[in-house]
C-alpha positions, 0 to 999 in steps of 0.5 A: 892289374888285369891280364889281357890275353892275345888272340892266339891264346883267346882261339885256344880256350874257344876251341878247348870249348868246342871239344866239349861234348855237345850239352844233351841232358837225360830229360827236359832243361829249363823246360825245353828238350834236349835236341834244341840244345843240340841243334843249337850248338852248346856245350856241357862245361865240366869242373876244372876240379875233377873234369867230370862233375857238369859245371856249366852251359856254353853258348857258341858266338861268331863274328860274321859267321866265324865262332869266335867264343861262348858264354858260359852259365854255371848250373849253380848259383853264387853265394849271393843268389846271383847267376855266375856267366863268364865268357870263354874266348871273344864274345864283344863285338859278336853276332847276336846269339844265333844269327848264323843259324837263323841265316839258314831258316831267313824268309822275311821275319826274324825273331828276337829274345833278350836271352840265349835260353829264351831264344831256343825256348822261342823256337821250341814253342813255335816249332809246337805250333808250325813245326818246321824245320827251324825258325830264325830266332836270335838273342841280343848279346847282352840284354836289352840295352845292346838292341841298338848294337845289335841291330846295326850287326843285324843291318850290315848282315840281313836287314834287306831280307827283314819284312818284320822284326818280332820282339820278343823281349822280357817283359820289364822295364829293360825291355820296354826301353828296348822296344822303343829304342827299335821302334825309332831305328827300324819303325813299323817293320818292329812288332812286339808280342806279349808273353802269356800271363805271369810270364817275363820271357820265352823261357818262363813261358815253358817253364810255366807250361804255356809254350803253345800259347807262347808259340801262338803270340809269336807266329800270329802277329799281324802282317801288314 
């Protein structure tokens, strides 16, 4: 039987990640420098085994402003191939990924990725091209089937402020679907860029040493 546990205890194990030193890797990870993931508030999870060998990455999520978990992703892989991603503390029911950052930055455009490595990618890339302060780039919660969920955050928070939502979203069926289902709720305030050739997302675009290019789709699109 699955053990639920009370918030009192989900608060504990929040702020236990929260104490973790802040993820500041010696070179570039995944393609992006070491100061954005910092800026952007994540953690370096150690083993439980020995508290020293790194194990992971923790995303910070808040609900309406307020950290309220993270989501975790092993730098190893499973048995299977597959990514291992878990949540510490509450991450259901959450802000998108870095909505309370992208508040601070807020004119009249924000940015969407389907992924949290993505959206710091994304702002990387851009901050090559117009290199302001920050951008307001935020990452669905859980792919591109929660744009709808996400959307209706975003709308009781900030619609008002949103001229243009830029899609950035993977470039697969998922997120096609994701595409259409916020064209019909949010119409012509949508505008979806193409990633660089042989790129699903904003990540690979990086990794593939087409972050200007990728910056230069995601600023210049179209103003009505």
């Amino acid at each position: 039987k699955k053990k639920f546990k009370t918030p009192a205890q989900l608060k504990e194990d929040t702020d236990d990640v929260k104490s973790c030193k802040l993820f500041a890797p010696i070179q570039e990870y995944r393609g992006i420098p070491p100061k954005y993931y910092k800026s952007w508030g994540c953690r370096l999870l150690l083993s439980e085994f020995d508290g020293k060998t790194p194990h992971g990455i923790a995303f910070p999520y808040s609900d309406y402003g307020k950290l309220c978990g993270w989501k975790a992703r092993a730098f190893k892989l499973a048995k299977n191939g597959k990514k291992i991603m878990y949540a510490i503390g509450r991450t259901a029911d959450a802000d998108p990924f870095g909505l309370v950052r992208a508040m601070r930055y807020l004119e009249d455009t924000l940015w969407i990725t389907e992924g949290e490595f993505d959206s710091i990618a994304l702002e990387y890339c851009m901050q090559l091209v117009e290199n302001k302060k920050g951008y307001p780039v935020v990452s669905l919660t859980a792919g591109g089937g929660s744009i709808e969920k996400n959307l209706d955050y975003i709308e009781s928070r900030i619609k008002r402020k949103i001229k243009y939502l830029v899609l950035v979203l993977d470039d697969d069926e998922v997120g096609r679907i994701a595409e259409e289902a916020a064209r019909e709720l949010w119409g012509t305030m949508v505008i979806c860029i193409k990633k660089p050739k042989g790129s699903k997302d904003a990540n690979d675009a990086v990794k593939a040493n087409k972050a200007v290019e990728m910056g230069k789709l995601a600023l210049n699109f179209t103003r009505i």
